[in-house]
Each structure stands twice: as C-alpha cells, then as structure tokens.
N, C-alpha and C positions, 0 to 999 in steps of 0.2 A: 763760794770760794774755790769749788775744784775747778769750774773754767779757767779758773785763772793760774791753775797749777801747770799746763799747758796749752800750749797756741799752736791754732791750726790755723797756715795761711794757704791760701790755693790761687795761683795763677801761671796762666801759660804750659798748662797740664803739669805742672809741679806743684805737691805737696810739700809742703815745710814744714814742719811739729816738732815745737819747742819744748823741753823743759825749760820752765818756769818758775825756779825757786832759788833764787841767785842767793839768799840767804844762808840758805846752807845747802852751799857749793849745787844743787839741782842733787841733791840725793833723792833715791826713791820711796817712797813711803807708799803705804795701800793705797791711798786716793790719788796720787798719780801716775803708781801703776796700774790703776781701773780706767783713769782719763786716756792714757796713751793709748791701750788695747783700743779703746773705743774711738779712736783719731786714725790709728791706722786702718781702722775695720771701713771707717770712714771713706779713708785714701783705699782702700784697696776697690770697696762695691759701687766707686765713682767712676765711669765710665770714660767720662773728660780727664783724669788722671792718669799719666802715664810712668810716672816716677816721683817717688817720694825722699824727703831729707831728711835724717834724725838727727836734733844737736841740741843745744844747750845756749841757755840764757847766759850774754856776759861776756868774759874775754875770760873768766879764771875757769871755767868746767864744762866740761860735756857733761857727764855723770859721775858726782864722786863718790858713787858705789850707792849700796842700801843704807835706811835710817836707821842707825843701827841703835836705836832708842825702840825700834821694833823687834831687837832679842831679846830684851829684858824680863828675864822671867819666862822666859819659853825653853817648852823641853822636845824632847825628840817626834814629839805628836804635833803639836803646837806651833812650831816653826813654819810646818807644811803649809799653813794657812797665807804665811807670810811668803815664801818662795814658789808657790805656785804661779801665783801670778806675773813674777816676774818670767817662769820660764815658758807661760802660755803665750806672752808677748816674743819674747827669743824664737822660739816655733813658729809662730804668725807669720815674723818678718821671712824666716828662712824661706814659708812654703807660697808665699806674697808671688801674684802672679807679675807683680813689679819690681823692678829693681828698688833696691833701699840702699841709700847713700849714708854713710855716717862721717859728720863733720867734728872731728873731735878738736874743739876749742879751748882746750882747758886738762883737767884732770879727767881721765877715764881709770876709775880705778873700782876694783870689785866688780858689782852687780854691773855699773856703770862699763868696764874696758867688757863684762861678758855679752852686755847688748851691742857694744859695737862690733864683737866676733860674731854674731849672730847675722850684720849686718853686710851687703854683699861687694860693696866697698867702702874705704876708708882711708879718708883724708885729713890730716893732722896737721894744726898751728905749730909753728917752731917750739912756744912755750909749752903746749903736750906735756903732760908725765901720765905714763899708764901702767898699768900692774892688777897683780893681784893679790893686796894683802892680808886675805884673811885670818892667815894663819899664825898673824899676831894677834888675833881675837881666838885666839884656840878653838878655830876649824878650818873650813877648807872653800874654796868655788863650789856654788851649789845651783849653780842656772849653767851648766855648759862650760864652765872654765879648764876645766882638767880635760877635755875632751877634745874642745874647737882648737884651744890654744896648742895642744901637741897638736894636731894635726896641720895650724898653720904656718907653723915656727921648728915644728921634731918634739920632741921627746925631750934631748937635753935640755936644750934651751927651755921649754915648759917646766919641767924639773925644776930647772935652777928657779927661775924667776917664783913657781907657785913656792917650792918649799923655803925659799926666805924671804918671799913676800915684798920682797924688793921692786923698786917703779926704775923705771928707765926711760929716757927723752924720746923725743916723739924722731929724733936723729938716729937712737938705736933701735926704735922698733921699725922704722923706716931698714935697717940693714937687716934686720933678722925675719923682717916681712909680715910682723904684725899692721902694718900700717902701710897704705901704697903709693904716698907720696905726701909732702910736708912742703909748708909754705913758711914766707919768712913772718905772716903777721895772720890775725884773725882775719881781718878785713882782706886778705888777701886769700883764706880759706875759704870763704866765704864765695866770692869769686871763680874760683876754683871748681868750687863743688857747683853750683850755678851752669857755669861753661858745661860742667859733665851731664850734669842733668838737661840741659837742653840739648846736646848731641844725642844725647839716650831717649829722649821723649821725642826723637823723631826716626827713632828704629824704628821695624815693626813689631807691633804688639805680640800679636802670635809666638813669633821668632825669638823675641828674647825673653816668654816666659819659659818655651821648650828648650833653650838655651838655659837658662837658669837652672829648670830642673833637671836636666843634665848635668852639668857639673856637680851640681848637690850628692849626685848619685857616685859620683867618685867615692864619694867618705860613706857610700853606705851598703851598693854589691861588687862580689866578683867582677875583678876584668873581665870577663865573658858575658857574664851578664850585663856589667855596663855599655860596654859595644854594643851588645843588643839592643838595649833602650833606646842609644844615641841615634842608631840605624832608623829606630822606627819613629823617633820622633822628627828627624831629619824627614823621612818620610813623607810625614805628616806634614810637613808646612810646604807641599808640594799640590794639596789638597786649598791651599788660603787664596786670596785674592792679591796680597802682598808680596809672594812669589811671583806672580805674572806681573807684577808691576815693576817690581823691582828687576827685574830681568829684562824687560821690556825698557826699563830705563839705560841700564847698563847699556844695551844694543845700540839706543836711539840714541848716547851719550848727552845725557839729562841726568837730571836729578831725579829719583824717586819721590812721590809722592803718598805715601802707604795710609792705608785707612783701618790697618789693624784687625784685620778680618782674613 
C-alpha cells in the first residue's frame, strides 16, 4: 500500500511525484514521508531527469500539513522521530542538483506550505489557501517554517501569518511572494508548471545546479563570501562543454543544444 501513497511519473526528463492521499487532504504520515524521500532520491540519481514536480492528488490539496494523529501522545523525545523525516525531505530538495517545481493545487498548510518553501519554485491554483497553523495545536513550524518563510516574505509578514496561524489565498501569497505566480484553475496550474519545466529541462545541467546553489548561499554566508562562491562557480562552468556550446550557439544565432556536461 505505500506505492500507492505516492506516484512517480517520469517523461521527457520531468519527474512528477504525487502525493497520493486525497482522503485526507494528501497529509503526511511516516510511510509517505519514507515514499517521497525515496522518489526524489529516485529523480535526483536518474541521469535522464533533469527537473522534478511536487504536487498533490486532486484539485482540494497540495499538502494539508502533517497527520496530525502522529502527535498523539508524543513528548519532546518522541516527536523527533516524526519530524525528522519530514526535514530530511526539505533538505534533499533544497540541496537537489535539480530544480524542484511545487505545484500547489489545493491547501498547503503546515508541514505541507513548509515543503513547498523548501521547494525552488512555486506555482499556485487560484483556489490555494496556505499558512502555517500550528499554533493552534499549541506549537509551532517545526521542518523550516519560522526560518524559510521570514526569509521569503520578512519578518513581519512571517510574524503575523505564524503567530496567528492564519491561511491566506494563493492571490495574497502571490503579493507578499510566498507563491510566484497563480493561475485561474488546476488544470491550468498544471499547464503552467509543465511549460516551466520543459523550458528548465533544456538549460544546462551543470549551469543550473551552480546556479541553484548560489542563490541558496544568499540565506547562509556573508556578502563577501557569497560573491566569492558565485565568482568561482561562475568560474567553473567555463570548464563544461555547455559553455562552448551555448556560446557557440549564441555566435552562430541557433539554438543551443546542451548535453549537460
């Protein structure tokens, strides 16, 4: 039964992995956050993959958070068992030498809106409502909520939204830059996120991992040091075969054809 708690599709170097629990809303439980690590681990050590999608079975949810029939009776040792894996999966995606798309179809709330901060962008159904309400279960975001989320919205705005736990449409997290664009229907999210990822799965590979982990490095060294990274990873894709090609396109007014190397 865990295969079927997630679905992995793969074509045209796009990964897709569904949560698969429409029943209740695609919340996470331990056996599909063991399935998913194990789908991206999948999407990442595939060679033929060049961009992955996270979303959610259905038109009502992306993630509508953790199962929370998994606190019952856990104390401050106890819990760990349960939130680890969710933030081993958050980590994964951040340090994924591929882009990770998150298609938020539904509710993204809790654990659910923390994996799609995790995620490197994000594209929301008009119907969307995301938040982070834990703290009407008397605690708090415990996979990267208090952290991702100031850093991609500020301080106040995180503030408000964590400490009253309140959800807001996928219209105002689209203004406040939780969310980087909104469509008027799934089927049209869906779409969307599709177009992106086949534009992205024909970058070069090289390029938009050192890309990736450059910006990551914004939220973690000095200005000084980050210029440095950038420098030397810039650097580095002077050393690829995709550089010469893609420059050699540029010249010859063609299209690039890149082999990711």
């Amino acid at each position: 039964m865990t295969e079927d708690l997630v679905i992995y599709d793969a074509k045209d170097a796009i990964a897709t992995i569904t949560i698969n629990r429409q029943e209740r809303y695609n919340a996470l439980n331990i056996d599909v956050k063991k399935k998913l690590l194990e789908l991206l681990k999948r999407a990442h050590e595939d060679p033929s993959i060049r961009v992955v999608i996270l979303t959610g079975i259905g038109e009502k949810a992306f993630i509508s958070g953790a199962d929370v029939t998994d606190f019952v009776g856990r104390n401050s040792k106890t819990i760990r068992e349960v939130v680890d894996p969710s933030r081993e999966i958050a980590q994964y995606m951040v340090s994924m030498k591929k882009p990770v798309i998150c298609a938020v179809n539904g509710y993204a709330l809790g654990g659910g809106c923390e994996l799609a901060l995790a995620c490197d962008i994000r594209y929301a159904s008009v119907n969307a409502k995301l938040g982070l309400p834990e703290i009407n279960l008397g605690t708090l975001p415990g996979n990267g909520g208090t952290v991702r989320l100031a850093r991609l919205v500020g301080l106040g705005i995180a503030k408000e939204l964590i400490l009253t736990g309140d959800l807001i449409t996928a219209e105002e997290a689209l203004r406040i830059g939780l969310v980087d664009k909104v469509f008027s229907s799934v089927d049209e999210l869906k779409a969307g996120v599709l177009e992106l990822a086949k534009k992205l799965s024909q970058k070069p590979g090289v390029a938009l991992d050192l890309a990736k982990q450059s910006i990551q490095k914004a939220w973690q060294l000095p200005l000084d040091e980050h210029l440095a990274f950038e420098l030397e990873v810039f650097c580095q894709t002077f050393d690829t075969d995709d550089k010469e090609e893609g420059v050699a396109a540029f010249l010859e007014k063609r299209k690039p054809e890149f082999k990711h190397k």
